[in-house]
N, C-alpha and C positions, 0 to 999 in steps of 0.2 A: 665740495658740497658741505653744508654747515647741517649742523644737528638745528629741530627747530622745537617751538613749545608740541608736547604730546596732545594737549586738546586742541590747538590748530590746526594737525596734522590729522587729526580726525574728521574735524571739519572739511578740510579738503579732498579727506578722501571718500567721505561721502559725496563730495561734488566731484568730483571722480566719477565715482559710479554712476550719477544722476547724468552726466554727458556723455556717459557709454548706451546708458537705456535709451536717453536722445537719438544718441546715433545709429542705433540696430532697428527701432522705430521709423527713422527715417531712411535707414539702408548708406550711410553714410561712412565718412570715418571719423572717429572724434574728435568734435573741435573743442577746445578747452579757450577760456576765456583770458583775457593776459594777466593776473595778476593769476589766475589760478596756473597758467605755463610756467610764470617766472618764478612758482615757488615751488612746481616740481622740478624745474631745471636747478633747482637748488637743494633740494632735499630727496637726501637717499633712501629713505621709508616710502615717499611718496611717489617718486620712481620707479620704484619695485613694484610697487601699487597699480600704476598706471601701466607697467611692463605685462603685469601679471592678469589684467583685465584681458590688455592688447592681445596675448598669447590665447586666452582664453575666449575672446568673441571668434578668432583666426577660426578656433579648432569648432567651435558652435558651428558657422559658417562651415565650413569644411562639412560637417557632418549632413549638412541639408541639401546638398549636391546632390541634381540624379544623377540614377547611374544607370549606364547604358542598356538596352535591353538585350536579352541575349539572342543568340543568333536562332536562326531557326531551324538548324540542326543541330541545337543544344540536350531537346529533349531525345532524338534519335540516337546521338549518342553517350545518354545517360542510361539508356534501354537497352542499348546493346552494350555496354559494358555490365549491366545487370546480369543480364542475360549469359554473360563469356565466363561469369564468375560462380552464377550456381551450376551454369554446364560442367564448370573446372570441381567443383566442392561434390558434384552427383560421382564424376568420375573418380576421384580418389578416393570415394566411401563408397563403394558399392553396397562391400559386405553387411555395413552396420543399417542401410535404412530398413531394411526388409526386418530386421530385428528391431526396431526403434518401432516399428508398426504390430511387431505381435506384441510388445512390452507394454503399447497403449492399447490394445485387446484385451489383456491379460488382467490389466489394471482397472480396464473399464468392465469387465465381468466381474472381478472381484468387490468392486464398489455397487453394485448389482445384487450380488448374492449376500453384502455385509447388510444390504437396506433393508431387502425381501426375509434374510432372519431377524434384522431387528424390530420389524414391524410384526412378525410370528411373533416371538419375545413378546413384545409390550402386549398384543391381545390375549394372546395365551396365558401369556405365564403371569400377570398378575389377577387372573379367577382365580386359583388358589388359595385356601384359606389357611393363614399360618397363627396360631394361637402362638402365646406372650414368652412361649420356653423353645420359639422357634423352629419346632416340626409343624409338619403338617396336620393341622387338625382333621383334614378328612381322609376318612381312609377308605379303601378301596380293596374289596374281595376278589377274589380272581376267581374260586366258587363262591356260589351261594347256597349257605348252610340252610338246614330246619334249623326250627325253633327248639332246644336242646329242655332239657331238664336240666334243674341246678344242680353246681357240683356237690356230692355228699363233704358231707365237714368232719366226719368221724369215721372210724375204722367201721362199727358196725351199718353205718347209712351207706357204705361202701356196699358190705356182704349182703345187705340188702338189695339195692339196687341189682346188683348181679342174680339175686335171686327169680329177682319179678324177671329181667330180662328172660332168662331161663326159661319160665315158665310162659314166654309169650311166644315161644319158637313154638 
């Protein structure tokens, strides 16, 4: 086989291709015209070209084959091997499912009690009024006082005070 021009060699194998589409169109096999034969029977680019289509409609073709349907005790015994396998996986875990079920008890009451304080939280707890030094600005007696007298500011509004009180017994 001889080397041939590279833009030739393009040329042809675009007609290559062009009598492959022909032929998968028509369900055929490829017929190549004689000057287009007698320059892949000479050239080894274009060989490969033609090898590499050929391999390549095979396996296309190949692909689009039915396939047979299955039998109809396919599904019966896809069921009952289901079935022999979680029997087999219940018996060698006894222990663990009865615990796998209080674990999502556990977890599903705790996602419960996390929602019902968080929704307490959000209504509750933002009435609160917090002024800008971050206490709580309102505050809260636990008695309730009278209305007091002001405190004395000096020794003698002290011994005062104490005096009237005295004298009100």
């Amino acid at each position: 086989m001889t080397k041939h021009n590279e833009n030739s060699c393009e040329n042809y194998e675009l007609r290559l291709a062009d009598a492959a589409e022909l032929a998968a169109e028509r369900g055929e096999q490829i017929a190549l015209s004689t000057d287009l034969s007698a320059h892949v029977s000479s050239c080894a680019r274009c060989s490969d070209a033609l090898d590499a289509i050929s391999v390549s409609r095979s396996l296309l073709l190949a692909g689009f084959e039915p396939t047979a349907a299955p039998s109809p005790f396919f599904a019966k015994r896809v069921m009952a091997t289901i079935r022999s396998e979680e029997a087999q996986r219940t018996l060698t875990s006894p222990f663990w499912s009865p615990l796998q079920h209080l674990a999502a008890r556990i977890a599903m009451g705790a996602g419960v009690a996390v929602m019902a304080l968080t929704a307490y939280a959000y209504t509750f707890g933002n009435s609160s009024n917090v002024d800008s030094s971050g206490t709580n600005a309102t505050t809260y007696e636990l008695v309730p006082h009278q209305q007091l007298d002001p405190q004395p500011q000096s020794k003698d509004e002290v011994l005062m005070s104490l005096v009237e009180r005295s004298n009100a017994r």
